[in-house]
MIZAKE-747729 format. One record per residue (C-alpha): y, x, z; chain; residue in one letter. Coordinates in steps of 0.5 Angstrom, whole numbers, plus 500, padded with zeros to 3 digits. Example, Ala and Ser with C-alpha at 12.3 -4.5 7.8 and 13.67 -1.06 7.14 Angstrom:
% MIZAKE-747729
- py	px	pz	kette	rest
- 491	525	516	A	a .
- 498	527	514	A	s .
END
This chain:
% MIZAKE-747729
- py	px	pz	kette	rest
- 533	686	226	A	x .
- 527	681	229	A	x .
- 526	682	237	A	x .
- 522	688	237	A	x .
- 529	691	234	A	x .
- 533	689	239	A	x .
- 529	690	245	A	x .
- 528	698	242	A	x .
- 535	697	242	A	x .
- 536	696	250	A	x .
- 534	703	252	A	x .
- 539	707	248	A	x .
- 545	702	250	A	x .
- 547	697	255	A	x .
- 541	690	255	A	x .
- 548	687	256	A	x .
- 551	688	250	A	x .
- 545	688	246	A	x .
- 544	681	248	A	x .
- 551	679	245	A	x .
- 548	682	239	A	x .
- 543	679	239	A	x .
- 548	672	240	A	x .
- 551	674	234	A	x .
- 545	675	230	A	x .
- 543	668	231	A	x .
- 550	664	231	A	x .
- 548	668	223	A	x .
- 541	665	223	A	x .
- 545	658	225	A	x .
- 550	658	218	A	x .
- 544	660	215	A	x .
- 540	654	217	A	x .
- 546	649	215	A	x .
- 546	653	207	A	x .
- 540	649	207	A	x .
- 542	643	207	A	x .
- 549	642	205	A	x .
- 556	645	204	A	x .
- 559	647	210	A	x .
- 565	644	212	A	x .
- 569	650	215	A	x .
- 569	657	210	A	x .
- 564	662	211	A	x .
- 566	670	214	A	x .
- 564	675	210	A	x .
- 560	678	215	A	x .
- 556	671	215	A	x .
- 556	671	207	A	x .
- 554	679	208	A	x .
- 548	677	213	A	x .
- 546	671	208	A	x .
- 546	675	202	A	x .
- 542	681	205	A	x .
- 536	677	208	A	x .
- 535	674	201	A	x .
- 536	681	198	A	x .
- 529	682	202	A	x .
- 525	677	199	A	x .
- 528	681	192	A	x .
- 523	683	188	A	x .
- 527	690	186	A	x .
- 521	695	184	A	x .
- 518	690	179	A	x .
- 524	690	174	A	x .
- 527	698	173	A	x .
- 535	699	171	A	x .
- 538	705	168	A	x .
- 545	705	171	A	x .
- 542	706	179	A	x .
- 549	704	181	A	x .
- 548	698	178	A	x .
- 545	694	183	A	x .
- 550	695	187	A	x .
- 555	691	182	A	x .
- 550	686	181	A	x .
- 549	684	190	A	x .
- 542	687	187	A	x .
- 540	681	184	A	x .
- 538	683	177	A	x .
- 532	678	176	A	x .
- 536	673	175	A	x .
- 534	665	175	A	x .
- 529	660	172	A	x .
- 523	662	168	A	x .
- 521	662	160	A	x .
- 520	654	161	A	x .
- 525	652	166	A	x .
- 532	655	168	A	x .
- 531	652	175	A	x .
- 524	655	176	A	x .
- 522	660	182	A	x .
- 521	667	180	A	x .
- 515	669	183	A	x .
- 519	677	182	A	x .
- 525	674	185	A	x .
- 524	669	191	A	x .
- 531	672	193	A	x .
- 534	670	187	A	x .
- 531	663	186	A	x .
- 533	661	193	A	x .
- 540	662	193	A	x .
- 540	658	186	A	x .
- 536	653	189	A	x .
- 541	653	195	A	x .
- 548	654	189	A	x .
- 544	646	186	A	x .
- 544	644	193	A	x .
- 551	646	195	A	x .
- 554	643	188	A	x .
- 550	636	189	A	x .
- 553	636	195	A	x .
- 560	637	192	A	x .
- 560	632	186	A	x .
- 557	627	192	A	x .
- 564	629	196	A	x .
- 568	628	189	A	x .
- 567	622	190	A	x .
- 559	620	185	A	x .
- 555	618	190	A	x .
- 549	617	187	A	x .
- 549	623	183	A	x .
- 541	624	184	A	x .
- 540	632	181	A	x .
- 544	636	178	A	x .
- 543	644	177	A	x .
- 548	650	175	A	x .
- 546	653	168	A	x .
- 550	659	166	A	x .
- 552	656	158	A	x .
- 560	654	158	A	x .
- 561	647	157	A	x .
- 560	646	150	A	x .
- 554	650	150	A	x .
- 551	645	156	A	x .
- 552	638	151	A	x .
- 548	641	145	A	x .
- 542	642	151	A	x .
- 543	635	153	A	x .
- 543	633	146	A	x .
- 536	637	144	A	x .
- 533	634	150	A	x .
- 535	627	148	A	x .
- 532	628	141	A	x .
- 525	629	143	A	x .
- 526	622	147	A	x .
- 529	619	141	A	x .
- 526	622	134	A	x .
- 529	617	130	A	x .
- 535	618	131	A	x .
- 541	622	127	A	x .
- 547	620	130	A	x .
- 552	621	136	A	x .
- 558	616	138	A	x .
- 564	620	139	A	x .
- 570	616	141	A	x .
- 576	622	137	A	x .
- 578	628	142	A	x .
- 581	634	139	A	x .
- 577	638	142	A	x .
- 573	643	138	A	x .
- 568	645	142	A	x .
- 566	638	143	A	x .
- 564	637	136	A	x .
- 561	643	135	A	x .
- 556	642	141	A	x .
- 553	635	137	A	x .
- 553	639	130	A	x .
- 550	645	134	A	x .
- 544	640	135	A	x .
- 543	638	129	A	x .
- 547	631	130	A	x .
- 552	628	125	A	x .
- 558	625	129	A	x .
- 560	618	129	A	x .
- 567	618	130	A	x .
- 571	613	133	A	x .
- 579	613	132	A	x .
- 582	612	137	A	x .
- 587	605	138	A	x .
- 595	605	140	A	x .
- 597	601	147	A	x .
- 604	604	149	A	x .
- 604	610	149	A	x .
- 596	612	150	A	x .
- 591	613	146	A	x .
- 585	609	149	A	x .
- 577	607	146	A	x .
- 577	603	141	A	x .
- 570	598	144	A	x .
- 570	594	139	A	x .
- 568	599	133	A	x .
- 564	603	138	A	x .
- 560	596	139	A	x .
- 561	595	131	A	x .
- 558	602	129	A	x .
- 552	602	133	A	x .
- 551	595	130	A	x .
- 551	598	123	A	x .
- 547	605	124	A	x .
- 542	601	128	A	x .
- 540	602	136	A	x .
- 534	607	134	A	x .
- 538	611	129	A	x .
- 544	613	135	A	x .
- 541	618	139	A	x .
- 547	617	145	A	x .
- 555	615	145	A	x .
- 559	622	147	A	x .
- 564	619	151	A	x .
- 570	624	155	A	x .
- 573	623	162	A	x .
- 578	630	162	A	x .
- 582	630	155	A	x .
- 590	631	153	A	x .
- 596	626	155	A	x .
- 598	622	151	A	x .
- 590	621	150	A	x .
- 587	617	156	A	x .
- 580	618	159	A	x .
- 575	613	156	A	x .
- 574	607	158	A	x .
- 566	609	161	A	x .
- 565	602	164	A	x .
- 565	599	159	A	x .
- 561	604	154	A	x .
- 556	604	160	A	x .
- 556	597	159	A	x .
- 554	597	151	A	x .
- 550	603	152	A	x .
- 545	600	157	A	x .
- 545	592	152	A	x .
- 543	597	147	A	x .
- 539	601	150	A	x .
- 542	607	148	A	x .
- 543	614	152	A	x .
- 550	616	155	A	x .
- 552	623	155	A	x .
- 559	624	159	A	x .
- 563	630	158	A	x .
- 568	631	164	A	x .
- 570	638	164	A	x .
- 575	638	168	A	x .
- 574	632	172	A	x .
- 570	633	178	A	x .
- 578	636	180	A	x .
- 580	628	178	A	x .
- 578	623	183	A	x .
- 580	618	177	A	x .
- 575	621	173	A	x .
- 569	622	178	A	x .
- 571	615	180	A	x .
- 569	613	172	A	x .
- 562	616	172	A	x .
- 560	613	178	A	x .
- 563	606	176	A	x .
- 559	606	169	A	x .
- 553	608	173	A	x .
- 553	602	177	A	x .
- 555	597	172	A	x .
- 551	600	166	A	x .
- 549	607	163	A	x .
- 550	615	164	A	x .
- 544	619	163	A	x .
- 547	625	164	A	x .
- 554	628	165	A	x .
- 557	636	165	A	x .
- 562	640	168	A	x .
- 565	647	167	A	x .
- 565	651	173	A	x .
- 572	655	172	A	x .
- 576	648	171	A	x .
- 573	646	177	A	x .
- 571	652	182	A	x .
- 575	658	179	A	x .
- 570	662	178	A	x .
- 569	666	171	A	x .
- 568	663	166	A	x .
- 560	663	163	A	x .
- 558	657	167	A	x .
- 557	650	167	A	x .
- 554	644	172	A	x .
- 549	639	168	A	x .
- 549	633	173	A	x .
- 544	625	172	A	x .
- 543	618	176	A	x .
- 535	620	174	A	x .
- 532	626	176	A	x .
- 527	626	171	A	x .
- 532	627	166	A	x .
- 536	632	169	A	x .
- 529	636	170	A	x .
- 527	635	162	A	x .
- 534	638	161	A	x .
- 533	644	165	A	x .
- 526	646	162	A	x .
- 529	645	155	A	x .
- 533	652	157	A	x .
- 529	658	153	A	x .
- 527	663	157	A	x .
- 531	666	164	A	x .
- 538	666	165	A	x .
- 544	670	169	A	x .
- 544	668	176	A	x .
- 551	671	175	A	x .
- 554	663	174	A	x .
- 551	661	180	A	x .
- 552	666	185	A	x .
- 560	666	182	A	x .
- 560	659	186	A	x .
- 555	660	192	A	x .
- 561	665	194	A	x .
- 567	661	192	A	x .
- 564	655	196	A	x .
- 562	659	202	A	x .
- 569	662	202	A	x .
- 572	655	202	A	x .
- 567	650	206	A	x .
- 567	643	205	A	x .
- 574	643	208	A	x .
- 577	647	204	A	x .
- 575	644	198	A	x .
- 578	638	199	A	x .
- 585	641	200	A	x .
- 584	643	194	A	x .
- 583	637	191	A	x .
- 588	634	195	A	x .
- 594	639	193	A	x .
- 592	638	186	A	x .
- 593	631	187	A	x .
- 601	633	190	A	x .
- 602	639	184	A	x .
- 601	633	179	A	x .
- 605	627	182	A	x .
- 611	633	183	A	x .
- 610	636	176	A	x .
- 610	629	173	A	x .
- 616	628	177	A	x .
- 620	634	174	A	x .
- 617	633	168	A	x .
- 621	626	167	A	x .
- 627	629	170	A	x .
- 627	634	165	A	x .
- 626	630	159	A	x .
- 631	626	160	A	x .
- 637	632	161	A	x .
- 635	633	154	A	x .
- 635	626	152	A	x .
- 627	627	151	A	x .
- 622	621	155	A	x .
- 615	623	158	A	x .
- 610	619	156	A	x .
- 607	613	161	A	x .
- 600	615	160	A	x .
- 598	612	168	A	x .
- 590	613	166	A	x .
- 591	621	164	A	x .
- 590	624	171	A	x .
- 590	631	170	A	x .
- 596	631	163	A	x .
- 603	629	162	A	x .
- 605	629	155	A	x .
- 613	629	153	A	x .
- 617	628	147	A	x .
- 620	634	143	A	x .
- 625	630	138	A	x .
- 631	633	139	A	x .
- 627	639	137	A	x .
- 624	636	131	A	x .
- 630	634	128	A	x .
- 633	641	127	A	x .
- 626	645	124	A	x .
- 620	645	125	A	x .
- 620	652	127	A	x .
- 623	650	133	A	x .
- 618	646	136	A	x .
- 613	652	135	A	x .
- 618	657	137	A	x .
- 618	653	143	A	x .
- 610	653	145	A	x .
- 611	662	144	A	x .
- 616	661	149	A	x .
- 612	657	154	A	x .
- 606	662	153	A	x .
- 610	669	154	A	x .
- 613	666	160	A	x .
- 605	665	162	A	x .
- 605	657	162	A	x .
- 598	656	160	A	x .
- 595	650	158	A	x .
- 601	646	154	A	x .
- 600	644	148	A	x .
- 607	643	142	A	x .
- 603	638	137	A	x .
- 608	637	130	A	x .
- 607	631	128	A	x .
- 607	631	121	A	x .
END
């Protein structure tokens, strides 16, 4: 409602209650202005969210696109255009300046939560609705028109088949660097990094794939020091932190690799991170014009889907809100430790020191192996039944 309105609305009620009406509107219009800048420290109501969502539904270009189910709009917040244009995911559509804004108010929002994560010099990132696998395989193509020589990508081991299928995906063959034993972690191994690059050759290596997030008792890379060799040797640094911008560790090793050497880019799943559907992930840079050349290497539009997922996730929770999160994960994993190690050793069992993993906690099972096999598998279904989701029971032989 715009002045007009409002004062139409004083001859049928009292100007009084109108005018706190009218307070209301603005103190609305006020949240609104603030979107535009950064996350909002304290959550929005559903009311201000209803507000927002219906002045960029305004804006919507709805008559140009026709949709069969007539009821479907009303599932879809009537955003049915979705993002982006055929050359550039973060584009506006000129069909669906609604749709545009709120995506471009979603990068902005998630640029501000990477910086409060703790990568301060994040210079751009953008929400593309691809999960994490899918988004490296995007990184890697966009690398291949800066380096057309090259056919090969680093990769310090991790046993994870969504990582090697995004390089093959690309049409890149995977160096794969084993691991090396200290204690109980199983930690980058520099050394043959820096060989293989020597071997292959800087110009045949299209970029070192190094991880943040992985299961104990394998660590998080060592970034700083592949950010140092990929910067000696000019070679491009992709990072895949998939679960990391929950780990303050983790956020902490990329911007730290940034400072003293080289990260192109580094991505993030959205449900690991936002609790949101999967379908979604975050694809983040020191370089803009890098993170620019990623976005436009997307094919056609996009659902809008992932990123009004995160739009509502972060108005729900403000800045604030988010940091508690962050917080009481840290709590959960210091007490889930502490148990854990009382656990194992009730059972004559030992968990594993692995300091540097700050998301995963890994145990012994061999009293378990002693008897069958069969056992420690019988062990994992038990634990899936019982929904305990993400353990992994690995048989060593």
């Amino acid at each position: 409602m715009n002045r007009e309105s409002f004062a139409a609305g004083e001859r049928l009620v009292s100007p009084a209650y109108v005018r706190q009406g009218c307070e209301a509107r603005h103190s609305h219009e006020h949240l609104i202005r603030l979107l535009l800048e950064k996350v909002p420290r304290s959550e929005y109501c559903l009311c201000s969210f209803l507000v927002i969502v219906i002045e960029y539904l305004c804006i919507e270009s709805l008559k140009i696109l026709s949709v069969f189910v007539q009821s479907l709009p009303c599932f879809l917040l009537r955003l049915i255009h979705g993002i982006g244009r055929s050359g550039d995911i973060s584009a506006v559509q000129p069909k669906a300046a609604g749709s545009s804004l709120l995506n471009k108010i979603t990068n902005s929002l998630v640029l501000d939560i990477i910086k409060l994560a703790g990568v301060h010099t994040v210079a751009n990132c953008f929400v593309v609705p691809m999960a994490t696998g899918m988004s490296l395989t995007l990184c890697f193509l966009t690398l291949r028109h800066r380096r057309p020589k090259a056919k090969y990508i680093i990769w310090p081991r991790i046993d994870q088949k969504s990582c090697f299928k995004s390089m093959i995906t690309a049409g890149f063959e995977p160096v794969v660097i084993e691991n090396v034993l200290e204690g109980d972690e199983l930690r980058t191994d520099l050394k043959a990094v820096e060989a293989k690059v020597q071997e292959l050759g800087p110009d045949n290596v299209l970029c070192v794939h190094s991880t943040t997030s992985c299961f104990a008792p394998r660590v998080p890379d060592r970034l700083e020091e592949l950010a140092v060799i990929c910067a000696n040797y000019d070679i491009p640094h992709i990072v895949n932190n998939a679960y990391g911008v929950q780990s303050s560790k983790c956020m902490h090793l990329i911007q730290q690799g940034a400072r003293v050497g080289r990260i192109d880019a580094f991505v993030q799943s959205l449900d690991k991170n936002f609790m949101v559907p999967v379908g979604g992930a975050i694809i983040a840079g020191f370089n803009d014009t890098f993170i620019q050349e990623i976005s436009k290497m997307y094919p056609g539009r996009a659902s809008a889907s992932p990123s009004l997922d995160v739009l509502i996730t972060l108005l729900s929770l403000g800045s604030n809100g988010y940091k508690r999160l962050l917080k009481e994960r840290k709590e959960m994993f210091s007490y889930l430790s502490s148990q854990l190690k009382k656990l194992s050793e009730a059972y004559s069992e030992r968990l594993l020191q692995t300091p540097h993993n700050p998301i995963s906690l890994a145990v012994t099972l061999k009293t378990l192996d002693e008897h069958q096999d069969r056992a420690v598998t019988q062990l994992g279904s038990m634990l899936f039944t019982r929904q305990v989701s993400g353990a992994r029971l690995i048989l060593i032989n």
